[in-house]
N, C-alpha and C positions, 0 to 999 in steps of 0.2 A: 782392453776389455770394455773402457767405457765407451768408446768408439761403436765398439758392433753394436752394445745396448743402443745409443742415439740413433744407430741405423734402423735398427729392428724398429725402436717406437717410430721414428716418420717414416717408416714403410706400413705398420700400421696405420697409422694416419692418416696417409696417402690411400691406405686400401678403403678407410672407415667414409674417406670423404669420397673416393671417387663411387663407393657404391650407395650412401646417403643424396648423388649426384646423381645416378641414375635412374636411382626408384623419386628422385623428386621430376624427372624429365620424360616417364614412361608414360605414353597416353593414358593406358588404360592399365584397371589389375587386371591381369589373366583370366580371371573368371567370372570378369563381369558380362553381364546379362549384353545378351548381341541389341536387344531395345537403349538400353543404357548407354551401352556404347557407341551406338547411331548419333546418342543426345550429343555424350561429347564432342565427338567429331565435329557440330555445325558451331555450339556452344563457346568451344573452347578456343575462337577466332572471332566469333561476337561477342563474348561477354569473358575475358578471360577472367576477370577478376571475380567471379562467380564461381569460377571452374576452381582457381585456383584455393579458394577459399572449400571448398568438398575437396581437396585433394587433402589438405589440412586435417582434415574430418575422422573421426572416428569410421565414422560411415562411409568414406574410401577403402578404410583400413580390411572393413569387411567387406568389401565389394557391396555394399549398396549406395547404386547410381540411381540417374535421374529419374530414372522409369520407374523404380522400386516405390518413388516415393509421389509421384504427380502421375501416375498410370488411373483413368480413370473408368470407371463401369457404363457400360449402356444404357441409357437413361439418367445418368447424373445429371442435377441441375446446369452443374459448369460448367461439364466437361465439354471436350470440341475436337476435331479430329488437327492433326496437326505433324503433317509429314507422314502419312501413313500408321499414325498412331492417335489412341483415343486419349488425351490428357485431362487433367484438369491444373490452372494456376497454382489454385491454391490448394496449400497441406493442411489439411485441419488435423486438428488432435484423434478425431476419428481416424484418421489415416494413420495416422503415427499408433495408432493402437495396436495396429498388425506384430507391432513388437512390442510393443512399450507398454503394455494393458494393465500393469500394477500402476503407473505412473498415470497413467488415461483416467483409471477408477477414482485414485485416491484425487487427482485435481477436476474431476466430475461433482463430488462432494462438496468441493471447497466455495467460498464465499469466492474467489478472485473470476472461479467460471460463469457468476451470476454477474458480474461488471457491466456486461453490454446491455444489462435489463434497467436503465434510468430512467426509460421515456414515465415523464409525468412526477420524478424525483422535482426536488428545488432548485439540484443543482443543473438538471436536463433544462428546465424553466427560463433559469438564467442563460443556458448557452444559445436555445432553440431561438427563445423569444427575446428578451431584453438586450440581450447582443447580436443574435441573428445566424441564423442555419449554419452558414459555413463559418460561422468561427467556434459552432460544436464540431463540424466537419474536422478541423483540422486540429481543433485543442479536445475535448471531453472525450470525444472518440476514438482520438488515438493512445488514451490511456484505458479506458473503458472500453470500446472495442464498439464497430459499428456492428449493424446489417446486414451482411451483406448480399448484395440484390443483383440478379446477372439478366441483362437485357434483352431483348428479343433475338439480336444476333449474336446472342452466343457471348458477348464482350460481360464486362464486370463496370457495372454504373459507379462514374470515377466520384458521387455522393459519398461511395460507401468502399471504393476501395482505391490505391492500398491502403492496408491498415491491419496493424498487430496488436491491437487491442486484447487488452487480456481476456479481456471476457465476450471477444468477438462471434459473432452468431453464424454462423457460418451457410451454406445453400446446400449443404448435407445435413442440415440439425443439429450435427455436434455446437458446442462452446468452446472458444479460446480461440489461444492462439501458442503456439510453444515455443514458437519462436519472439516474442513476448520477454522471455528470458534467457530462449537458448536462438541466439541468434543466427540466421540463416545465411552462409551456409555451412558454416563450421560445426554451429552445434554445439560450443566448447563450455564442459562444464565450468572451468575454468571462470570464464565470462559470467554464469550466473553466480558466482560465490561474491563476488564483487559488490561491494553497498553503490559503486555508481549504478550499477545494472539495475536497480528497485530506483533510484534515484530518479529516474525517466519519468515515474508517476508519482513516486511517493517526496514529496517536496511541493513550499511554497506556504503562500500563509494559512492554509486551510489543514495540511499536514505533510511538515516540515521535517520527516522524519529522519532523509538525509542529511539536512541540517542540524538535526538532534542528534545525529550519530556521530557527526565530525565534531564536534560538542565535549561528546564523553567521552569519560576514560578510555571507553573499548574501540572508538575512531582513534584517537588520539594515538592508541597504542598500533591500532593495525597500520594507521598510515607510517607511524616510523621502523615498524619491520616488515612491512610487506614482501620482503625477500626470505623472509622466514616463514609463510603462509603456505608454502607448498598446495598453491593452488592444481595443481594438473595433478595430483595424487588423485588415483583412480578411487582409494576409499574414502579418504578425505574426514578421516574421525577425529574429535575432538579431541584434543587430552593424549592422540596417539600421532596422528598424521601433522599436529601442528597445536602450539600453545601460546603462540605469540599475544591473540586477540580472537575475540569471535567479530563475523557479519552478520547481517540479515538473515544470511543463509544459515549459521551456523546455529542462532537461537529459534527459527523458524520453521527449520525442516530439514538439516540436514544432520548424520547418524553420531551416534553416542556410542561410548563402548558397550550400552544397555538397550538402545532406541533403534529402529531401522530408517532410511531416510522418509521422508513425506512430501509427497508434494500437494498435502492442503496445507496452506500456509497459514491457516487458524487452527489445527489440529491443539499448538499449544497457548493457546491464548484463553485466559480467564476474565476477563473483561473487556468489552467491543466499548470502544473508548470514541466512535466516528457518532451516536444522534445526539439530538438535543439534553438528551437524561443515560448516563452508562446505566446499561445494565450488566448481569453477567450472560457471558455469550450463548446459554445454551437456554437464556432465558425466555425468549420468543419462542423457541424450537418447544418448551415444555407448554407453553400457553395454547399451541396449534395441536398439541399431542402428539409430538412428533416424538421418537426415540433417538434422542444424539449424544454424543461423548459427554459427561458430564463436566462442568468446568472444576471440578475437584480432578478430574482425573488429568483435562487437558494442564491444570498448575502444578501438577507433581511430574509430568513430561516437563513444561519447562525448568523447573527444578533441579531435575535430571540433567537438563543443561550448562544449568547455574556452576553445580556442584562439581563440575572437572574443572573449578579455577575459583572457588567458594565456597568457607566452609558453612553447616547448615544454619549455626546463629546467625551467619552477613546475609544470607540469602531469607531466612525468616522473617530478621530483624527489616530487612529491605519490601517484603510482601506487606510487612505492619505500616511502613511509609506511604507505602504506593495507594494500599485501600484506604487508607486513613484520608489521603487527600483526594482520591475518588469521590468519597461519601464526602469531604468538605463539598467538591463541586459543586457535588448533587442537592446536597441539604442545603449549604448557603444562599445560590446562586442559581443551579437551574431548574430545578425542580419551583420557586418562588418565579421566578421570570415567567418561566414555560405555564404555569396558570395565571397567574397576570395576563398574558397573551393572549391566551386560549378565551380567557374570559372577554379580555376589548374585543377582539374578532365575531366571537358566538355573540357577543349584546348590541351588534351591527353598527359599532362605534366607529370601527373600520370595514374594508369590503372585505367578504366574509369565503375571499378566493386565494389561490396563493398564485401573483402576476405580477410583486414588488409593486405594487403603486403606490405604495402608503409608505412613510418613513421609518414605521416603528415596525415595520416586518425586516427592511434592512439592517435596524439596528439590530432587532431579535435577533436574525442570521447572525450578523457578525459575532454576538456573543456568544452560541453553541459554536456555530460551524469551525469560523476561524477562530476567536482568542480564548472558546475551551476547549477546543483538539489540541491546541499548540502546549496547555499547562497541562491538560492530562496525559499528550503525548511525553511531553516534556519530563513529567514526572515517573514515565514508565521505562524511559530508557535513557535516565541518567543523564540529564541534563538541566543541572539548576537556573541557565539562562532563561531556557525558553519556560521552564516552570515557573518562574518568577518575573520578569519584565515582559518576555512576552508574552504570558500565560496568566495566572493570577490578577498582574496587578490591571492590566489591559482588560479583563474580565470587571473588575471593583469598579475602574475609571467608567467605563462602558455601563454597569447596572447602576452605578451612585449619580453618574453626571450624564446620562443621557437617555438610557430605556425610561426609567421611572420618572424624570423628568418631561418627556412625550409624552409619556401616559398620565401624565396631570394636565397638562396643555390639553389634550383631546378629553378629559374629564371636565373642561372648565368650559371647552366647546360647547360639549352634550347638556351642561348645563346651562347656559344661555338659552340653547334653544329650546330645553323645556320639553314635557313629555315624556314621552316612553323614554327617547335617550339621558334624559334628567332623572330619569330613574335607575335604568341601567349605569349611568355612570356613577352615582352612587355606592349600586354595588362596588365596581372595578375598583372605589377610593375604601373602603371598609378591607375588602382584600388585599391593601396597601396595606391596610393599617395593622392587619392582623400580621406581614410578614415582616415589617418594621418593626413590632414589638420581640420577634425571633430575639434571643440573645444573641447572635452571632451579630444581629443588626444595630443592636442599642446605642452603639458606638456611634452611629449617625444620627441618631433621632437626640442624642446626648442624655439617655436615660440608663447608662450604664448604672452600676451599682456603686456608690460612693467607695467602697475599699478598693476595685476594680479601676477609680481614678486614681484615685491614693499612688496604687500599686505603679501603675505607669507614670506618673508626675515623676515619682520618685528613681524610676529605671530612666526618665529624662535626665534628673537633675547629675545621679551619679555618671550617664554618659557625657555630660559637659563637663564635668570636673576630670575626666579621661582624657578627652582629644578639643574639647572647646578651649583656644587659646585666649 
């Protein structure tokens, strides 16, 4: 008896494989489009690994082929005839609308399909000019998303393509790019659930967030069960499909047993933690009179996230952390910098343009951009390192031992030479002094409040009677 059963199962076996062997070896599905299946036909001896990669695809599965998705209109910018057919290269999100139009609208809204709009940012500044065209070309661009610009013959100006910039501009009007995160030609949700998949843009010193996720708990824990993540679940719910750890994707936009997925990937964020001074996110959109999700509403979405693996005090108590050293940023450090600044620049102390010539606009950058993305990034997803050594204390060293330091040096300039700048600089030293006296600052000026030494001599002395041998 157990004889037949081992027969029966590898005669199954044998059937499951030789027919998984078949349908992996069939040109084509039976009812793909005769346009589509022309494509394969030349494709799939040029480029197999292309082909083979759409055969993987959801989008085999349903018989949509090449033509369904590069078929282009008469009069597109891009498009060009190409074997008896009107194409275009490239799939923009517009394209992908034909089916996808909840996914179109909601990543139409989103902050990530404004990306490609830099030109004349600080950071566009840096890559165009101070480092020079193509090395925006091949760095700022390919996160941010170019241009893109189709040349008299019909070709694609290799300035501006390829490229899957998120927030790529595309020669139909639309924005993005969807393959950005669902990579072409599989498409595999899979792939974007993945913290490497953001990893491509989001990382480095300016913001490190890949780095900040392998960091904390919730990296730490995905990378030792990723066998547990049941990525290619078609729902892919939190709390239901998989409890191991959350990703990017999981706290950012994808479904809850209460939520549906999103793909604006700021829908649940409460704090834009990227300028010089955090505000809350929906706080520019109120100043323009714009109507947008309030950030009360987008932090009870991510709350809703929190709470299938925390209970309401850890996730409360955790919100109290997170604002608290927000507003530290803010009040101690950038909000006092960020008008020091404003004031050397407007009293023509420095040049009154933003083209890095001057030292103390470097330095200003490096303080917001890089070493306070990194401690408020740090501090919002669980990661003490970067909150602390390379966040905070890189922030203190940087405004104690270098901004304000410059900005006496060029006080001391303006002085010499007398006049109007002996005037203005003045001012800029009285605005020292008013944010010196801050209590937050006193510690440096050493005009703390005597019990306030008292209090720390004495948290010295008992920590050396601790661990001081």
């Amino acid at each position: 008896m157990k004889r037949t059963f081992t027969v029966v199962v590898l005669a199954g076996v044998l059937i499951f494989a030789f027919a998984a062997m078949v349908n992996a070896t069939r040109s084509v599905p039976t009812s793909l489009s005769k346009e589509s299946a022309s494509c394969v036909g030349c494709h799939e001896a040029e480029m197999p690994g292309l082909v083979k990669e759409w055969r993987y695809s959801s989008h085999y599965a349903a018989d949509v082929g090449c033509y369904e998705c590069h078929a282009a209109k008469p009069g597109d910018p891009d498009g060009f005839e190409h074997e008896g057919y009107n194409i275009a290269i490239i799939v923009s999100p517009k394209d992908c609308s034909k089916c996808h139009v909840n996914e179109y609208n909601e990543f139409e809204k989103s902050h990530h399909a404004d990306a490609g709009k830099i030109l004349g940012s600080l950071d566009n500044v840096l890559g165009e000019v101070v480092e020079g065209p193509w090395a925006a070309v091949s760095g700022c661009k390919q996160c941010h998303g170019s241009v893109v610009k189709v040349n008299k013959d019909g070709s694609l100006d290799p300035a501006t393509w390829p490229n899957t910039g998120m927030g790529r501009l595309n020669p139909d009007g639309s924005k993005g790019s969807c393959a950005a995160c669902h990579s072409r030609h599989s498409f595999d949700a899979s792939l974007a659930r993945q913290p490497e998949n953001c990893g491509k843009c989001h990382l480095g010193p300016d913001h490190p967030q890949k780095e900040i996720y392998e960091e904390s708990k919730h990296g730490i824990a995905y990378y030792a069960n990723i066998d547990r993540m049941n990525l290619n679940s078609a729902s892919w719910i939190v709390g239901i499909d998989y409890s191991a750890a959350p990703t990017c994707a999981t706290c950012h936009m994808s479904a809850t047993s209460d939520l549906p997925i999103t793909h604006d990937i700021g829908d649940r964020i409460s704090w834009t933690l990227r300028p010089p001074i955090s505000q809350k996110v929906d706080a520019k959109a109120k100043k323009m009179g714009k109507q947008v999700k309030p950030w009360e509403e987008r932090r009870a979405d991510m709350q809703n996230v929190c709470s299938n693996c925390h209970t309401s005090s850890y996730v409360n108590n955790f919100y109290v952390q997170y604002d608290n050293a927000i507003e530290l940023y803010n009040e101690k450090f950038a909000k006092p910098a960020t008008k020091i600044f404003k004031k050397v620049r407007s009293s023509g102390l420095i040049t009154n343009d933003i083209n890095f010539d001057d030292e103390l606009e470097w330095t200003y950058f490096y303080l917001w951009h890089h070493e306070g993305r990194r401690a408020r990034m740090g501090v919002a997803m669980f990661a003490p390192d970067y909150t602390q050594w390379h966040g905070f204390f890189e922030i203190a060293e940087n405004f104690y031992q270098k901004f304000l330091p410059q900005v006496e040096e060029i006080i001391d300039h303006a002085k010499a030479e007398g006049g109007d700048k002996a005037k203005a600089a003045k001012e800029v030293e009285k605005l020292i002094a008013e944010v010196l006296d801050m209590d937050s600052h006193k510690w440096f000026t050493g005009n703390e409040p005597p019990e306030i030494k008292k209090a720390r001599q004495k948290a010295l002395e008992e920590f050396k009677k601790r661990y001081v041998q």
